[in-house]
N, C-alpha and C positions, 0 to 999 in steps of 0.2 A: 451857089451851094454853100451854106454856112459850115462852120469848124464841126460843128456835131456830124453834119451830114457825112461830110468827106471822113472824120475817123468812123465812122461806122462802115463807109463804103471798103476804105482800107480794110480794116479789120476784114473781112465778109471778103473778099478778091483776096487777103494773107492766107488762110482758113482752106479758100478753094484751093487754093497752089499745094496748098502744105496736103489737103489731103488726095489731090490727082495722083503727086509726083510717085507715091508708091506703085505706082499702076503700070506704068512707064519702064522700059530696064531693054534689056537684049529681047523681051518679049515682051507686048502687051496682054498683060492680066485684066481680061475679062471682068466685073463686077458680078457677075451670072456665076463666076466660077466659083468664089468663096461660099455660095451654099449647098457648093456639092461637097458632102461627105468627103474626107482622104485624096482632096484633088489635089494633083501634083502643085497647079497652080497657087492653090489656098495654102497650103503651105510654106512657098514660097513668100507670099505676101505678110503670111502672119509671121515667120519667124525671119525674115532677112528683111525685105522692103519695110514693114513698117514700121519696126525698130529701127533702123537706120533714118526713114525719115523725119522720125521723131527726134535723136539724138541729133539731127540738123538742122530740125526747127529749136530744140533749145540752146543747143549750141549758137545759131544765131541770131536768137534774142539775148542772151548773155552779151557778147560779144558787143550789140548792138545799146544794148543798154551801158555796157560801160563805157562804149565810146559816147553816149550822148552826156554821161557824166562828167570826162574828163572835159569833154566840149563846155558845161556850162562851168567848171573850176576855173577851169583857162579862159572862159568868154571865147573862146576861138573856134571857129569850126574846122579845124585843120587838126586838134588834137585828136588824140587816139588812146586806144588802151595801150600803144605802144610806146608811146611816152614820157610814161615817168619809170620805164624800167620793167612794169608787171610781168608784162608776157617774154622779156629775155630775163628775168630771176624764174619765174614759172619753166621755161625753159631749162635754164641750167640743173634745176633741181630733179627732173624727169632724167635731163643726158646722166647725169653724176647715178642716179638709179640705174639706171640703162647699163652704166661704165660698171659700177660693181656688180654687173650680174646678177642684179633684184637684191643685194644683202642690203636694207635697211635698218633704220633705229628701229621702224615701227614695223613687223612682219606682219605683212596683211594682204598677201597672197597678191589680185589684182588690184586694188585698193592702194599698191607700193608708191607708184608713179601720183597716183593725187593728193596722196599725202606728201610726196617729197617736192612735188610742183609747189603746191601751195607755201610749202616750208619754205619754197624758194622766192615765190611771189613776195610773200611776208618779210623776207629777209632785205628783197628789194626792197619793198615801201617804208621799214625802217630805216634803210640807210637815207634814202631820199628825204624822209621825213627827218630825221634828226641834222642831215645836212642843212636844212631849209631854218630849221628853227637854231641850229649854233649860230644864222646871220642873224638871228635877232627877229619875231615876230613870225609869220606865216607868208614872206611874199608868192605870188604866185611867179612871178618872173624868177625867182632862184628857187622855187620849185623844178618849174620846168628847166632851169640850166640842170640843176640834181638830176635829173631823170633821166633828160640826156645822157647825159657821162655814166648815171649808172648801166643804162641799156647798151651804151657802148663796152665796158669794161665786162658786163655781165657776158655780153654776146660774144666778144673773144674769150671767156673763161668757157664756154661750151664747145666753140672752134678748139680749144687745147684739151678740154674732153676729151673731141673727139680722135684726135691727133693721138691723144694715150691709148685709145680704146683699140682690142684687136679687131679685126677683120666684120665678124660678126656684128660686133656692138657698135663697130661705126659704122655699118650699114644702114642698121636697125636705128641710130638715133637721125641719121640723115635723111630717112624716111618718115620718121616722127617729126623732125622738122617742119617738114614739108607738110607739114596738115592733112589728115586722113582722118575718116568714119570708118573704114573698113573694118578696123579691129575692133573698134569700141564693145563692148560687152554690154550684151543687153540689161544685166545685173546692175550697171552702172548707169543709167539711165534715170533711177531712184536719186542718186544720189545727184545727180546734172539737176534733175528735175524740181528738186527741193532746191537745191543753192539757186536756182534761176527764179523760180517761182518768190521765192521770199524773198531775195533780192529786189521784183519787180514791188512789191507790196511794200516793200520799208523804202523803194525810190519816191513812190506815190506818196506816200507819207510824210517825205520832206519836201515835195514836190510845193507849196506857196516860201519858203526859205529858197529853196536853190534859184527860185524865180526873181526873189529879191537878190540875191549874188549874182545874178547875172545882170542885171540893173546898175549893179557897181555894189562896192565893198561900203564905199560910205552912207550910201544910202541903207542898204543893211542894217551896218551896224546902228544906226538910227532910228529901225525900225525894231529895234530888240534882237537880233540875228546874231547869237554868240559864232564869230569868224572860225575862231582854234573849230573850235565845234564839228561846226557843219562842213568845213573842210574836211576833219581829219574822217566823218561817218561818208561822205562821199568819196574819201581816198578808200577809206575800208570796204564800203560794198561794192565799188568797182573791182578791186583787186584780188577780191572773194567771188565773185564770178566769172573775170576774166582767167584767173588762177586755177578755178576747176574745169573750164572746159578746154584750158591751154592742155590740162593735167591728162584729158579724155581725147583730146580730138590734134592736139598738136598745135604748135601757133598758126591761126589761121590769120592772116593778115587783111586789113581795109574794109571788113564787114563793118567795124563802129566810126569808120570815117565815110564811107558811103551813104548808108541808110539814114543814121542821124540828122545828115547834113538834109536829103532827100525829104526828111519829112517836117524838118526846120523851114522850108523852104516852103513848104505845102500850110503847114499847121504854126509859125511861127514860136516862140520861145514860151511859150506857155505850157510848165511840165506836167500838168494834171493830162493835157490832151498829148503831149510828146511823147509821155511814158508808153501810152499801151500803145501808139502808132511804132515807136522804135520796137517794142516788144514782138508786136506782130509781123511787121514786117522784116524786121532783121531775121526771124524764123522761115517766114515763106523764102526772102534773098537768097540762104544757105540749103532751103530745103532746092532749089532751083540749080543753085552753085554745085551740090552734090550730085543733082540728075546728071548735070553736064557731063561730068568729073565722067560717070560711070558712060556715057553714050557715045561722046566725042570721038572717042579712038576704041569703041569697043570692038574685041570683048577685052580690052586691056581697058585699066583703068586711072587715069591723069589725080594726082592729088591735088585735092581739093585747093590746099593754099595756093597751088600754081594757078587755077581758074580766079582766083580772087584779086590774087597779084594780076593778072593781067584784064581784070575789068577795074581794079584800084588802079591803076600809073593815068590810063586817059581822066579817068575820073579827077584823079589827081591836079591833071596838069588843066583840066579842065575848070576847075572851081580858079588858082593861081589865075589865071588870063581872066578871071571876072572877076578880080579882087582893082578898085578902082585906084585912083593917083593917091590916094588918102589911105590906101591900106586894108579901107573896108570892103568886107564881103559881103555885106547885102544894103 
């Protein structure tokens, strides 16, 4: 089966998942039932289930997408959106909302938390970025030491958040932690929808350059490939996507180090075909991740990041034991 074949099959098996999983819940929803008039059913499906599986298929193609980004900046399949700091500055800037009670710079009802996530995302990737370039140039190796350090320093400024926060508010941000759909606002689906969608269309876009960086820097720059460049528009639309559905859904962890790697593996580093395989499938992963979350232990329902974290660690440690004497992972 050639590369066309199999990302069309992908796509087409993403697609099925994504639009079963509404169906599925404490009750199986009949397809017969949504064309009955005022069925209890039918509306269950049109206003709970399929907003919510939607909000988990873009949530993780977001996700999934910016982990296939951070993987071809770093050359490494082991990066993450977690890496250079995005999703613990996205975080801090959600808890510190959380902590003062909704009082924002920017009053914007529900809208408070994606605005101040992102302010926090951005805040990360400036520090990271200007750390990178006082050494002189864009290396990618004190990139990622930057990112490190920032995600660590960020992550305990949201642990003392939460430590200030009373009773309520650190409940409420240790639950946001923990990655949840449940609250998400169907109003806010617009705006997930738009940052994911344009994001996937401006990754396509740089998709024969990021092909040439992952080939190596020198080769790049020799082929015309402005480095500062296409660095800093690959830092930016990852951290603009990962930013806002940290902002809507919580930090969800190991979607963009699963999936990416999963279809690198199938589809090789070529980003024209990689794009819409991480796209679609990081969507179905989460639309799947979410069924669980609600089924497992129902009618109680497990947060989402826990189900992710615990199909990341094996996955994890699983990619590590086939990385050979030399380093390399494929």
């Amino acid at each position: 089966m050639n590369a066309n074949a199999r990302i069309s099959l992908l796509i087409a098996l993403s697609l099925l998942i994504a639009a079963a999983c509404p169906f599925f819940g404490l009750t199986v929803i009949s397809p017969s039932s949504l064309l009955v008039p005022d069925h209890p059913d039918a509306e269950v499906f049109w206003r709970l289930r399929l907003p919510r599986a939607a909000a988990a298929f873009l949530a993780g193609a977001g996700l999934s997408l910016g982990g296939m980004l951070f993987q071809a900046l770093f050359r490494n399949p082991l990066a993450t959106p977690f890496t250079l700091g995005v999703s613990s500055g996205a975080s801090l800037g959600a808890s510190v909302y959380f902590w003062l009670g909704g009082i924002s710079l920017i009053r914007a009802g529900s809208l408070g938390p994606l605005f101040s996530s992102l302010l926090g995302a951005f805040l990360s990737m400036f520090l990271v970025w200007s750390i990178t370039r006082s050494r002189g140039g864009l290396q990618t190796a004190v990139m990622l030491l930057a990112g490190v350090v920032i995600n660590f320093f960020f992550s305990s400024l949201v642990l003392f958040v939460q430590y200030l926060s009373d009773a309520h508010d650190s409940l409420r941000i240790m639950h946001w932690l923990m990655g949840s759909l449940a609250a998400l606002e169907t109003a806010r689906l617009a705006d997930l929808g738009f940052v994911v969608i344009m994001g996937a269309v401006f990754v396509m876009s740089l998709a024969p350059q990021v092909d040439l960086l992952t080939a190596g820097e020198e080769l790049a720059a020799s082929r015309g490939v402005r480095l500062v460049t296409i660095k800093l528009e690959i830092f930016v639309a990852a951290s603009v996507m990962v930013g806002t559905v940290v902002s809507l859904a919580g930090p969800i962890g190991f979607v963009g180090l699963m999936v990416p790697h999963a279809c690198r593996m199938m589809l090789g580093w070529n980003h024209r075909r990689l794009t819409p395989a991480a796209f679609f499938a990081g969507g179905a992963f989460l639309a799947l991740c979410d069924l669980a979350s609600r089924l497992v232990l129902a009618p109680a329902e497990i947060p989402i990041g826990i189900v992710t974290a615990l199909l990341g660690g094996p996955f994890f440690l699983w990619i590590l034991f086939r990385t050979n004497s030399a380093g390399d992972l494929f």
